[in-house]
C-alpha positions as CSV (number, residue, x, y, z in Angstrom):
1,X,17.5,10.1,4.4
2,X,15.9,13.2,6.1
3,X,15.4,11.1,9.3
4,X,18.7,10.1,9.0
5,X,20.3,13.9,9.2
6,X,17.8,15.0,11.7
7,X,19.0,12.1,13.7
8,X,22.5,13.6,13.4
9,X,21.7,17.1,14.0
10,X,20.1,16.6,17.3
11,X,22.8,13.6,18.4
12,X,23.8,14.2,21.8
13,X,21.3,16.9,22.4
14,X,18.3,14.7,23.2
15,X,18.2,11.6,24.4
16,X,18.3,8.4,21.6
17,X,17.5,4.9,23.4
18,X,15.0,2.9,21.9
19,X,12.2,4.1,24.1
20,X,13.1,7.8,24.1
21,X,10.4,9.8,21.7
22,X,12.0,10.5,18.1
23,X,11.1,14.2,17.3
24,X,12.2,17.1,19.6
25,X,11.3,20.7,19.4
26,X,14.4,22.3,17.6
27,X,14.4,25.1,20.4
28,X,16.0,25.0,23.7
29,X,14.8,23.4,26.0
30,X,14.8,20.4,23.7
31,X,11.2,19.0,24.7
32,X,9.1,15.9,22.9
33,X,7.1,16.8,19.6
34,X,3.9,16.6,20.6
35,X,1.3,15.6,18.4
36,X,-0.1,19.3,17.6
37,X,3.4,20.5,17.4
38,X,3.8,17.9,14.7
39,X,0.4,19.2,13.2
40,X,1.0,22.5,12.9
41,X,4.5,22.0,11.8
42,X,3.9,20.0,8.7
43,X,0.5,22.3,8.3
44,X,3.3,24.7,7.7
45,X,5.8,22.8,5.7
46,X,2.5,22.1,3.1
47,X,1.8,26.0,3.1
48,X,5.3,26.5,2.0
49,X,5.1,23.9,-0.8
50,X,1.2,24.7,-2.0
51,X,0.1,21.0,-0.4
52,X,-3.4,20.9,1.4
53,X,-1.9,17.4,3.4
54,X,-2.3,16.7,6.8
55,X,-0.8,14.7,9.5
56,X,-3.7,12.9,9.7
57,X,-3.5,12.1,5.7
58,X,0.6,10.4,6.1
59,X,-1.9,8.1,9.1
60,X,-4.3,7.3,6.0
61,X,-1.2,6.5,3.6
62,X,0.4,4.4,6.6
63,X,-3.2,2.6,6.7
64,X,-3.4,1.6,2.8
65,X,0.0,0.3,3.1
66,X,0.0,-1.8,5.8
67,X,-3.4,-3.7,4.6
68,X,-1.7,-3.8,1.5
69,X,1.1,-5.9,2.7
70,X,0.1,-9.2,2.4
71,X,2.4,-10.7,5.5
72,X,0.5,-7.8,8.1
73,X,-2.8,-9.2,9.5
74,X,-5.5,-7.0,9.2
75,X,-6.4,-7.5,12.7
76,X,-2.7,-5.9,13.7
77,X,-3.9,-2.9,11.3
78,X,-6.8,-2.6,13.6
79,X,-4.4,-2.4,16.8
80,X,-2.1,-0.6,15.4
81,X,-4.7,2.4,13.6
82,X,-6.5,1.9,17.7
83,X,-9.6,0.8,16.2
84,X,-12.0,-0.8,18.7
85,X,-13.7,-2.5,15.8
86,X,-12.5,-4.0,12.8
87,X,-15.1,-2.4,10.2
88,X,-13.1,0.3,11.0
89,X,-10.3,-0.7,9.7
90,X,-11.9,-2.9,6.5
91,X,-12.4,0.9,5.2
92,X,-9.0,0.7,4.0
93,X,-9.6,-2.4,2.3
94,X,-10.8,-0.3,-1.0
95,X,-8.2,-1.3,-3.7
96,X,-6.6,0.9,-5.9
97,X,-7.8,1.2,-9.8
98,X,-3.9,0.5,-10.9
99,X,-4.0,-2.5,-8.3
100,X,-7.0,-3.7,-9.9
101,X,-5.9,-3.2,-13.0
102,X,-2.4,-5.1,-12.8
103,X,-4.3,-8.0,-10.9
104,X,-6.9,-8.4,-14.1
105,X,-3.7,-8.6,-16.6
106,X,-1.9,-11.1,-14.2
107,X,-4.8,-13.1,-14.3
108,X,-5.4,-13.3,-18.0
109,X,-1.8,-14.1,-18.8
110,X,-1.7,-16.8,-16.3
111,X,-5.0,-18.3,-17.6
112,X,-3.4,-17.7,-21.5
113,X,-0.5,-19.9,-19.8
114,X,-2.5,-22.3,-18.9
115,X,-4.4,-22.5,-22.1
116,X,-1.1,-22.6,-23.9
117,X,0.6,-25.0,-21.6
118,X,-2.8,-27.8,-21.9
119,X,-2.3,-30.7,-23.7
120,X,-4.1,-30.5,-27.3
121,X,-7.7,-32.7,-26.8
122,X,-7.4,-33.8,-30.3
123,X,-9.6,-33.3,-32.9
124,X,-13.2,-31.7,-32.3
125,X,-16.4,-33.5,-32.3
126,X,-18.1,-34.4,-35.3
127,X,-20.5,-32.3,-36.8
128,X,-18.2,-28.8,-36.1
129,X,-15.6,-27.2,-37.9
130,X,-12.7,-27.1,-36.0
131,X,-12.1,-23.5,-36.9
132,X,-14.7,-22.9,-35.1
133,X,-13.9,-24.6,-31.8
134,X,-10.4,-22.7,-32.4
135,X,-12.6,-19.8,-31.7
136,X,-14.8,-20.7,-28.9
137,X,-11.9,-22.4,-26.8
138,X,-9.0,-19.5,-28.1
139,X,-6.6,-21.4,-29.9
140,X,-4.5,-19.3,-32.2
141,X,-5.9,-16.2,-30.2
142,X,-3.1,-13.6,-29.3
């Protein structure tokens, strides 16, 4: 949304193709945002709010996201980020507690599914209780 109205306000003021830059200065002469222009204007924008973020840190967040994404190659991570070697780039590999988290609950209701959904193997072999192999093999279990 914010993109979207700073795309207004500066229509017809800088130049928009595709392969013109997308931030300008906001003072004449309207010139391209240069990366420590950028720096030191969200450095200012987090001083205003109390946030210790950096540009570099919205780079980090870009990072976890894209490796996250399950149709992004890692390797087009590692072009994108400018790595020149992929251990690099495996840094951001590092998953997320609440990622974990949801996977391991995922997994134990699929394998409860699959416990549910097996065909009964009919009565237990002789000399145990079946009670017992209810147990050990989690029939009944909720």
């Amino acid at each position: 949304m914010w993109l979207r109205l700073y795309q207004e306000q500066m229509q017809g003021k800088v130049p928009a193709r595709r392969d013109d830059p997308l931030w300008w200065t906001l003072r004449r002469p309207f010139r391209q945002l240069s990366y420590d222009g950028a720096r030191l204007m969200f450095t200012r924008a987090g001083a205003a709010l109390g946030a210790n973020w950096s540009l570099h840190d919205l780079r980090h967040t870009a990072a976890y996201r894209m490796v996250r994404d399950p149709g992004m190659p890692l390797t087009d991570v590692q072009w994108v980020l400018g790595h020149a070697q992929l251990s690099t780039t495996q840094v951001y590999l590092r998953p997320a507690p609440a990622d974990v988290i949801a996977g391991t609950l995922a997994f134990h209701a699929r394998r409860a599914g699959d416990r549910a959904a097996a065909p009964d193997p009919g009565p237990g072999a002789a000399g145990y209780r079946p009670e017992s192999l209810d147990v050990l093999f989690g029939k009944g279990a909720s």
